[in-house]
N, C-alpha and C positions, 0 to 999 in steps of 0.2 A: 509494582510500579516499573521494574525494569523493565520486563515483557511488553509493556505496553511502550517507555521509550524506544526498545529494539523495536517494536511496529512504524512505532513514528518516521522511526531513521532509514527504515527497509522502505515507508511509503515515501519519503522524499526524495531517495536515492532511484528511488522507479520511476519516479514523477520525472525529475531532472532527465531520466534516457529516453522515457517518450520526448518529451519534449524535443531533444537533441534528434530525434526519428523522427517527428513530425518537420523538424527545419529541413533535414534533410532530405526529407519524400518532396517538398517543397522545390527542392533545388535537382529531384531527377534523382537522386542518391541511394534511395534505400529502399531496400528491396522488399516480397512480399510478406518476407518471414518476419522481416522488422517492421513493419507496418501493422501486423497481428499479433505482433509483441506490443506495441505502443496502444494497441485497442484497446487489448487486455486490460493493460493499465488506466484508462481512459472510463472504463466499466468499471472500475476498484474504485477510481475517484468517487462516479457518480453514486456507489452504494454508499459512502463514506459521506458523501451531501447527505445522501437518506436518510441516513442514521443522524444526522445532525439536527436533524427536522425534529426528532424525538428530544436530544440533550434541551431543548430547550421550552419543552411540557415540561406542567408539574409532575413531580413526582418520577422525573426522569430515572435516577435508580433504580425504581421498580420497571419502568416499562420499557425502557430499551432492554433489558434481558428476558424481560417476559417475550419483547414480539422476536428476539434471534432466537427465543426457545420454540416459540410459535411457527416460526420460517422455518427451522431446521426438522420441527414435527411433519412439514409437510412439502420438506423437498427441496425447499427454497434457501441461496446461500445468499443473505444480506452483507453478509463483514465481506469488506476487503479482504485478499489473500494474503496478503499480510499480519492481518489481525487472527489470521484463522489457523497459521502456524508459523510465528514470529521467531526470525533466527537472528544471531546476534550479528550487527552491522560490518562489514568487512572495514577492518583499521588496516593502516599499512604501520606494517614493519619497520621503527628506523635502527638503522645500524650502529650499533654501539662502537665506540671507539677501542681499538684497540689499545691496552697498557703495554708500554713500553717498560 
């Protein structure tokens, strides 16, 4: 359950910088390396719809990891990049007070 929270937070946290890349390709700002970063993410969503087409067949347990075992037998990566090596969310640091 964690791994798959740290996916969720790594997919949100990706979502929100396209997003921010997209406003700014909008306004002349951003360049082509971020505009192929924001793709990227763009094709993660849409795999992530995919997969959601399945969660809601019967017997969904069984066949969303039968068809990622099926995709991966034959070349094909379904999961978001996230889902496929989920790292733990970056927190920020707060600084502890010093004791006097």
């Amino acid at each position: 359950m964690v791994t798959l929270k740290w996916a969720l937070a790594q997919e949100r946290q990706e979502t929100r910088e396209m997003l921010d890349i997209y406003k700014r390709y909008t306004k002349g700002q951003a360049s082509k390396q971020d505009l192929q970063v924001a793709n990227k993410q763009f094709i993660d969503i849409l795999k992530g719809l995919g997969l959601g087409v399945f969660a809601v067949l019967p017997f969904a347990p069984i066949t969303i990891p039968l068809v990622v075992k099926i995709a991966h037998m034959v070349g094909v990566d379904i999961l978001p990049s996230s889902f496929s090596n989920p790292k733990p969310p970056k927190t920020k640091v707060l600084d502890k007070p010093k004791d006097d």
